[in-house]
C-alpha positions as CSV (number, residue, x, y, z in Angstrom):
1,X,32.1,106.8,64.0
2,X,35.9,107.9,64.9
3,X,36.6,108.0,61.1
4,X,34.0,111.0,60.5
5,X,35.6,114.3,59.5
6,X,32.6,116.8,60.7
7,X,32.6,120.1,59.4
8,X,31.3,123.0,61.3
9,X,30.3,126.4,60.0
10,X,30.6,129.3,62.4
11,X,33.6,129.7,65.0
12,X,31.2,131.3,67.7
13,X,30.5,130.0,71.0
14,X,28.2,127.3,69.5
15,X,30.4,126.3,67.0
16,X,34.1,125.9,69.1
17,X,32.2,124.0,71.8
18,X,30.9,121.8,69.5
19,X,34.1,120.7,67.6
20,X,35.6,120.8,71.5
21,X,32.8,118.1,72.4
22,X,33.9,116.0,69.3
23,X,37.2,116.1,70.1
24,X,37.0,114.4,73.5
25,X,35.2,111.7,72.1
26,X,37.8,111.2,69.2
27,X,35.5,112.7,66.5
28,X,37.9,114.9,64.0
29,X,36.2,118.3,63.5
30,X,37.2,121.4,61.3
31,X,35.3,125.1,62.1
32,X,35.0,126.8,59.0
33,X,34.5,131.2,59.8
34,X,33.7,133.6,57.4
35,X,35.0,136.3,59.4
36,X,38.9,136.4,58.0
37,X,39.7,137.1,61.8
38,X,38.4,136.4,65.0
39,X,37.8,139.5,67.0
40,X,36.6,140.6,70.2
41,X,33.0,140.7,69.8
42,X,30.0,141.0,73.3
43,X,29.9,141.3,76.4
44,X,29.6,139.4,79.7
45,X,28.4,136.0,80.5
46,X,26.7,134.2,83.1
47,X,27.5,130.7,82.7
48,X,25.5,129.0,85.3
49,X,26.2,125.3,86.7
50,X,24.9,123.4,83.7
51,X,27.0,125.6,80.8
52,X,29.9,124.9,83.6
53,X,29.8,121.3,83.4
54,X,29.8,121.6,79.4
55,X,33.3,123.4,79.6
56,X,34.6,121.0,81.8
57,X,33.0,118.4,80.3
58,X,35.5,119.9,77.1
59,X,38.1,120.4,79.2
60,X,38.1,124.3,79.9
61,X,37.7,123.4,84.1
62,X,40.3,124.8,84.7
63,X,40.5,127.9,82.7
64,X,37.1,129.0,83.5
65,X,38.9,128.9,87.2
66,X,41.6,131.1,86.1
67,X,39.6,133.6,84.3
68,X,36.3,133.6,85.2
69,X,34.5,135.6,88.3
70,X,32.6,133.8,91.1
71,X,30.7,136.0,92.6
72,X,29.0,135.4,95.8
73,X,25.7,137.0,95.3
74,X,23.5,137.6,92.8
75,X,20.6,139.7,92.4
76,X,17.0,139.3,90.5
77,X,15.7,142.6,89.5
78,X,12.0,143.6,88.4
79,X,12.2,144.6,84.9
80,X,10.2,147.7,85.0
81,X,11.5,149.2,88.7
82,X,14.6,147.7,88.9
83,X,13.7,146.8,92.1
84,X,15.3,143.9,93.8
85,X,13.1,141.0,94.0
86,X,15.9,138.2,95.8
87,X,19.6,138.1,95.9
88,X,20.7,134.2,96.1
89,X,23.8,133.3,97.7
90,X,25.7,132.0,95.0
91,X,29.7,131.4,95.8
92,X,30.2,128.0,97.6
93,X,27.1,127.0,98.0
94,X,26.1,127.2,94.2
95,X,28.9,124.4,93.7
96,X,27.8,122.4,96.3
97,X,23.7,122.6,95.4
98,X,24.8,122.3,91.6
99,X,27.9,120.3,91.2
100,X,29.3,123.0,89.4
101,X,30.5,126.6,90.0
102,X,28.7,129.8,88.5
103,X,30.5,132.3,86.2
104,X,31.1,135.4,85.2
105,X,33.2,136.0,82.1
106,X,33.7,138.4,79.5
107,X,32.9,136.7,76.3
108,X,36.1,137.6,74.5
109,X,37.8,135.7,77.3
110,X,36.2,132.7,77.0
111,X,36.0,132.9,73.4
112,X,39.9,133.0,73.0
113,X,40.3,130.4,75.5
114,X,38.0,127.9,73.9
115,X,39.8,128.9,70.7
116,X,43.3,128.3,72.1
117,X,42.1,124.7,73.7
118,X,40.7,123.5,69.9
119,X,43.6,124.7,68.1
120,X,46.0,123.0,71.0
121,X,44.5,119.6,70.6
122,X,43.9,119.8,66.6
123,X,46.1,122.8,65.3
124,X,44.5,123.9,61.5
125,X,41.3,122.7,62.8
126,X,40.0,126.5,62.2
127,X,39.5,127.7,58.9
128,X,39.3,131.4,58.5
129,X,37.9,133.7,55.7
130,X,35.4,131.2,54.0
């Protein structure tokens, strides 16, 4: 399996994390964009305990710690009043309940950071403009 060259199409969030996931387990994989740059493109992100242990899992732990938000309280709104249904405690106790911290991140951030750790461990393994 270690000699497979996968090829990926689309250097979005679903597409970097896969070739990331790959790497760590010695499979050779090359992102293929149509877009002939990558750009800031979105918004925020929530990226709850289980999306944490992916990045870690692909070896953006610590990054997410750098540049992502934790916040200690979160808030469930009803849709149509906006009114506040619960606020969990999030912060410590999230990574303690969870195994895993919870995150806020703007997507551009994580974006460029999961592109900078795929190019780092396989540089040309993103192929722009096709």
């Amino acid at each position: 399996m270690k000699d497979l060259n996968v090829i990926i199409i689309g250097a979005g969030m679903g597409g970097l994390a896969t070739a990331l996931a790959l790497q760590r387990v010695g499979i050779s994989a090359t992102v293929y964009e149509a877009a002939p740059e990558l750009s800031e493109v979105g918004a925020g992100l929530t990226i709850s305990s289980n999306a944490t242990h992916a990045l870690e899992y692909c070896g953006l732990g610590s990054y997410m710690a750098e540049h992502g938000d934790t916040p200690r309280q979160g808030a469930l709104l009803h849709y149509r009043t906006g009114k506040t249904l619960t606020q969990p405690r999030i912060g410590r106790d999230y990574k303690a309940k969870f195994g895993a911290q919870y995150y806020l991140i703007h997507r551009a951030d994580l974006h460029n950071g999961m592109v900078d750790h795929l190019q780092s461990l396989a540089p040309g393994s993103i192929v722009l403009d096709h």
